[in-house]
C-alpha positions in Angstrom: 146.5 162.3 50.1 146.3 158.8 49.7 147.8 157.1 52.4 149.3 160.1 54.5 147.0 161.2 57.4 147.5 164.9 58.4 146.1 165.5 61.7 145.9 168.2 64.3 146.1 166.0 67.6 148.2 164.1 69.7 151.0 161.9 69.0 150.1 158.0 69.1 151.3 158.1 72.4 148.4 160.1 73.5 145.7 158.9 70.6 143.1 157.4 72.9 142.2 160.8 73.5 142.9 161.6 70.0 140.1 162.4 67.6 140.0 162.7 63.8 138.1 164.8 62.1 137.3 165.9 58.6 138.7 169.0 57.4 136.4 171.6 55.9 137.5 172.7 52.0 138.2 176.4 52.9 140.6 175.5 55.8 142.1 172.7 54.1 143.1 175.6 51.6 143.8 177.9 54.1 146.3 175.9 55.9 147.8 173.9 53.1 147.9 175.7 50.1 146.3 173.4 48.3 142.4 172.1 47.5 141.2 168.9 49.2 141.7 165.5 46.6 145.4 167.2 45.8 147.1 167.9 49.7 150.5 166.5 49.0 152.7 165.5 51.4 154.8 168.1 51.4 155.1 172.0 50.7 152.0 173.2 52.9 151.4 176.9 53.5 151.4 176.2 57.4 153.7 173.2 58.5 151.1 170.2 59.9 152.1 167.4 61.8 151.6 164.2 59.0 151.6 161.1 60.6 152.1 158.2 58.1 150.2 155.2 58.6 152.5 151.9 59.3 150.4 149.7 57.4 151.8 151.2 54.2 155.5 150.0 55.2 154.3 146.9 53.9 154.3 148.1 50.2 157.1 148.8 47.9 155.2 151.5 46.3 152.8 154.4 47.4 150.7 157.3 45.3 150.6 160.4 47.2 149.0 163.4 45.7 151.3 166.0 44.4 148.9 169.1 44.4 146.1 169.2 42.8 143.1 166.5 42.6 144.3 165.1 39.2 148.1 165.1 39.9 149.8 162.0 42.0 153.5 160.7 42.7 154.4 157.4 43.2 157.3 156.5 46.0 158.2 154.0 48.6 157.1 154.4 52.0 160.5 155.0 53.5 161.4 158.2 51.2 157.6 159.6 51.9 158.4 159.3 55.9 161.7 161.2 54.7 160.2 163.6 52.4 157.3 164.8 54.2 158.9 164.6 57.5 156.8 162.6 59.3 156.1 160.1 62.3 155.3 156.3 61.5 151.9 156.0 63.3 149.5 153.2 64.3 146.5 155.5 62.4 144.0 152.3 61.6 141.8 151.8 64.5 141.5 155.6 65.4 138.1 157.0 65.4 136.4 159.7 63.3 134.3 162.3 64.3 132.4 165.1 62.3 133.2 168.2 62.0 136.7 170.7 61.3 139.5 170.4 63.6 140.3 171.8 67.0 142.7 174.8 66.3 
């Protein structure tokens, strides 16, 4: 989803030896529920740890996808942290690697 990192790794506490990786399509599905371009925030098969990035505190409005790769929902930043149930996290600046994530 736009916006809303979901990650399998450390806290930001620990994200120096955190690394990101792209999830592949049939365990995005797996996990989730839902197809990769529609992973909402919310409502996943297998509950993930989402980390919202800080950086988008400083709009009054966000799109998050709601589920499928055509469907989105606009909110504010505040009522995605509360909706999803998320952390606030520092997630520009933290590197990408290749490959699906570590189980």
């Amino acid at each position: 989803s736009q916006g809303v990192a979901t990650l399998h790794c450390l806290p930001k506490t620990l994200a120096p030896t955190c690394d990101v990786a792209a999830a592949d399509g049939r365990w995005v599905r797996e996990v989730s529920g839902f197809a990769i371009g529609g992973v909402a925030p919310l409502g996943h098969l297998t509950p993930p740890l989402v980390l919202v990035d800080r950086d988008l505190f400083a709009f009054d409005a966000v799109w998050a996808a709601a589920g499928s790769p055509n469907h989105v929902f606009r909110t504010d930043p505040h009522s995605l942290l509360r909706l999803c149930g998320g952390a606030p996290a520092d997630i520009r600046g933290w590197r990408a690697k290749a490959g699906p994530p570590a189980p």
